[in-house]
GUKETOR-269421 format. One record per residue (C-alpha): residue in one letter; x, y, z. Coordinates in steps of 0.02 Angstrom, whole numbers, plus 50000, padded with zeros to 5 digits. Each point is the difference from the previous one (the first is absolute). Layout:
N
aXYZ...
This chain:
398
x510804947449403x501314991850103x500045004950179x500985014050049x499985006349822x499395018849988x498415003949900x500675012049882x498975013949953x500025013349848x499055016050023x499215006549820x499845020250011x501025012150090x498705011850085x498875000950169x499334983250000x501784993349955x500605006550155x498644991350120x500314983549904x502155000250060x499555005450155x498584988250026x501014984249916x501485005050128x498935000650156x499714981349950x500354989850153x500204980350021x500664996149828x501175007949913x499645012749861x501175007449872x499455015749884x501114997649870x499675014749856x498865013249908x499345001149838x499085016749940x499585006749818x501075013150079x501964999349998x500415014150110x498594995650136x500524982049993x501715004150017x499665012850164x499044987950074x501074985349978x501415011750072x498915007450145x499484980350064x501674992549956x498954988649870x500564994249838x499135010549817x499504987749887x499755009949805x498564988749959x498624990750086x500564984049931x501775001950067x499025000650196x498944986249964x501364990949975x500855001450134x498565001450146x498934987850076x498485013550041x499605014749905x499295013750084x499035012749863x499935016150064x500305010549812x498495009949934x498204990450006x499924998549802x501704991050017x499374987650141x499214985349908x501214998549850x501524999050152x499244987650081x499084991249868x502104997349954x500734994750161x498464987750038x500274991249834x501785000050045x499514989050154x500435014750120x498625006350143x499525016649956x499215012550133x499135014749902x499565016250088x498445008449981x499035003849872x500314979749973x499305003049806x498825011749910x499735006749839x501075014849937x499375006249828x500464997849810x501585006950024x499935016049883x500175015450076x498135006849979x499424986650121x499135008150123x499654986650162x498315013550049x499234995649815x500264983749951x498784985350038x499884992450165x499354981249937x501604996849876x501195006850153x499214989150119x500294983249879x501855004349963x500465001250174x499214985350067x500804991349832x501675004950075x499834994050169x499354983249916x501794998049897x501015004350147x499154987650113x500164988249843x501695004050003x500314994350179x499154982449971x501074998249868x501495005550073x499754989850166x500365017450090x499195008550135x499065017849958x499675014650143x499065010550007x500835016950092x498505005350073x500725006750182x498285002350083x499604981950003x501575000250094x499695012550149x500094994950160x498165009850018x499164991049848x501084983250066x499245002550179x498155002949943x500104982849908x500534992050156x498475008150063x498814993749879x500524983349987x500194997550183x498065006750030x499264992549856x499465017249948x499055003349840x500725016749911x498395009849940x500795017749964x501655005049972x500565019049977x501585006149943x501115012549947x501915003949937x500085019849953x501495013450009x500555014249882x500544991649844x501144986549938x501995002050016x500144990449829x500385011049847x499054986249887x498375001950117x498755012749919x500184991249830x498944984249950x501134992449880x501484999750139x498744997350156x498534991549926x499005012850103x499785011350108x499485000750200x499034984350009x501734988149926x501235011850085x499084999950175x498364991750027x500764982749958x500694996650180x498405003350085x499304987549874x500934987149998x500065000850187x497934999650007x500074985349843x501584989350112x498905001250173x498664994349899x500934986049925x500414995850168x498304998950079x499244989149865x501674988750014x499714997750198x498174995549969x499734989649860x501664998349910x499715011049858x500375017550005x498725014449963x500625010349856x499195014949932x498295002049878x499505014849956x500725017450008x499265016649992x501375016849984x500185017849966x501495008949942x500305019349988x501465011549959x499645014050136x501875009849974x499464999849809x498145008350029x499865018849945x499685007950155x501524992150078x501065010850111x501734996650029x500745002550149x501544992549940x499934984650148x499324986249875x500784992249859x499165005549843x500944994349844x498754984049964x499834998549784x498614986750016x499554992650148x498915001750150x500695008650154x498334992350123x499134985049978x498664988150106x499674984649966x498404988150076x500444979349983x498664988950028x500694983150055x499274982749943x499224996550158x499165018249996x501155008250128x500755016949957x501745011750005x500275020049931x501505003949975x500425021049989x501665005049922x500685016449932x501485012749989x499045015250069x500364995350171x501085012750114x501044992250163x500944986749955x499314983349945x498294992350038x500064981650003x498394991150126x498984984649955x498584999250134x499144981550012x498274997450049x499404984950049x498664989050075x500934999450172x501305014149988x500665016749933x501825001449948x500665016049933x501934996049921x501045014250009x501585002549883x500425016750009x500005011350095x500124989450172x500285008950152x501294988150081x500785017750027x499585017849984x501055014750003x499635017450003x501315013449906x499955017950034x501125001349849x499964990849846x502155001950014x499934989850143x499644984049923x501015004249830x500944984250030x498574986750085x499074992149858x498325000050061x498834992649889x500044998649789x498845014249926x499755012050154x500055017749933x500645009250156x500854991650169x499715015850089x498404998850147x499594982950038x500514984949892x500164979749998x501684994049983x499964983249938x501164989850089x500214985249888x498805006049834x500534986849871x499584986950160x498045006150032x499905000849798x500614979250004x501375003249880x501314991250103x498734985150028x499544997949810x501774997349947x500044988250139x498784990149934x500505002049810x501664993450034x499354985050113x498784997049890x501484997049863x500984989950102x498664989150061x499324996649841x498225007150075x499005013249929x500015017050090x498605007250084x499555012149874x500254992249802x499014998649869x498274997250051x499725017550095x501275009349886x498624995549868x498445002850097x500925018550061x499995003749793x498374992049941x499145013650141x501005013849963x499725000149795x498304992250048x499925016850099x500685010049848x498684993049877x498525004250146x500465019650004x500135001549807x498074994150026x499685013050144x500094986050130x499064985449922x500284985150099x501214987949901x500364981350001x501774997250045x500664987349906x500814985250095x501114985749965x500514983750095x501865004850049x500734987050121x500735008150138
């Protein structure tokens, strides 16, 4: 790109995530960064959108690739790797929100995500993210990975940490729980490509598999990737003797609303990573690090930068406190900056860097991989009640 040119950017989908990736690409500071348009399967949310960010709506995918440099993918997760599998050939960088790929059925309507084999899902989504990262080679384009936690200033901070002590990570534990998903598509497998353990556990993950990567990168070069995982899934809102209180979000067809997940890293060190939608208070997002010469715990949300205590839930009617909080009456945690302590702003920092530079971003192909080998790895483990599994692994250059 010639200097002084803006990166121009085309968003693909018009709903949440949409909204974080214009906000995040405009935060952009020390180059300059143009979102150009939307494209969306659907005319009148393309068209509100384009209208409510004073972007341009482009009818077809094509039509944005076109006329972009970056694509960033943020339509439903069994529309991810087909986008981007497009742009990248296309020799335009692609950044691809989570789920990165996964397997989503034989599209006809009786598919049922809860019945179907684990083994053939597991090959079919690691099959995609193969072709897209194909795609990238081939296209001579860079490919993110939107995974914010990697981003956080917390998980950022730790790994200054542990390279800067030498530490050895033996146990990591972590979590990212709340109520249920805002998506209308999540609760489906076909649209979602699962349930609790795609939707939510996937940032504690990929935080545990980057620091990881990190550790065996300071001290020897290579990073440490995962080996074997061990998981258990369960659809607790769907069990018989459910009651409900009306607080949770319910409407799941076939997929798991709580999941853990045990990885066993090559060099024998371990992570567990907890995730559900039966959680009440707003969103629970930790990774605690344990190491041979110190104990990190990574908070996300909440933080308690500041509290705030309510009387009445009218006073705060207008003060967004924090995404997911069922009440702000009694004590609360008003996020002051929440997309900042999630590392939104800094990932589209270093996606559109990462463009101009010609570099590859911090987070691309090699852990967006890794992040879905272990979760259908973990898929395949709790159709066998928690056998440990193999997770398959690939040389991806980074």
């Amino acid at each position: 790109m010639a200097e002084g040119t803006p990166l121009r950017v085309g968003i693909v989908g018009a709903g949440l995530a949409a909204r974080f990736h214009v906000d995040g690409y405009r935060r952009v500071h020390g180059l300059p960064v143009e979102v150009v348009g939307v494209s969306s399967r659907t005319p009148k949310r393309r068209k509100a959108f384009a209208a409510e960010h004073g972007i341009r709506s482009f009818a077809s995918l094509e039509e944005l690739i076109d006329a972009v440099d970056l694509v960033s993918i943020c339509s439903p997760p069994y529309a991810h790797a087909p986008a981007a599998e497009l742009a990248l050939e296309r020799g335009r960088h692609a950044v691809v929100e989570k789920p990165f790929c996964g397997a989503y059925g034989s599209g006809r309507p009786s598919f049922r995500g809860d019945r179907a084999r684990k083994q053939p899902m597991l090959e079919q989504a690691l099959a995609a993210c193969d072709r897209v990262i194909a795609a990238g080679r081939r296209g001579r384009a860079n490919l993110g990975y939107a995974e914010n936690w990697v981003y956080s200033p917390a998980i950022q901070k730790e790994r200054e940490i542990l390279l800067k002590t030498g530490g050895q990570i033996l146990w990591m534990l972590g979590e990212e729980s709340h109520s249920g998903s805002h998506a209308p598509s999540y609760g489906v497998w076909a649209e979602a490509g699962g349930g609790s353990l795609v939707g939510k556990g996937c940032h504690p993950l990929t935080a545990a598999l980057y620091l990881k990567q990190e550790e065996g990168r300071a001290n020897g070069g290579r990073p440490i990737r995962p080996a074997t995982v061990s998981a258990r899934t369960h659809e607790l809102t769907r069990e018989r003797g459910y009651r409900d209180e009306g607080h949770l979000r319910t409407d799941y067809l076939d997929v798991e609303d709580y999941s853990q997940v045990h990885v066993v890293f090559e060099d024998g060190t371990v992570a567990d990573v907890f995730c559900g939608e039966v959680v009440l208070g707003g969103i629970s997002s930790w990774l605690e690090v344990r190491t041979n010469n110190h104990r990190s715990r990574c908070s996300l949300n909440p933080i308690d930068a500041v509290t705030t205590y309510a009387p009445r839930e009218e006073l705060l009617r207008d003060v967004y406190v924090v995404e997911k909080i069922e009440t702000k009456q009694g004590w609360s945690r008003p996020a002051p900056d929440e997309d900042w302590m999630n590392g939104y702003p800094q990932q589209f920092q270093d996606f559109a860097e990462a463009a101009v530079e010609g570099r590859e971003p911090l987070c691309g192909g090699l852990l967006a991989r890794d992040t879905v080998a272990v979760m259908y790895s973990a898929y395949v483990s709790a159709e066998r009640k928690g056998a440990e599994v193999r997770v398959p692994r690939r040389a991806v250059r980074r």
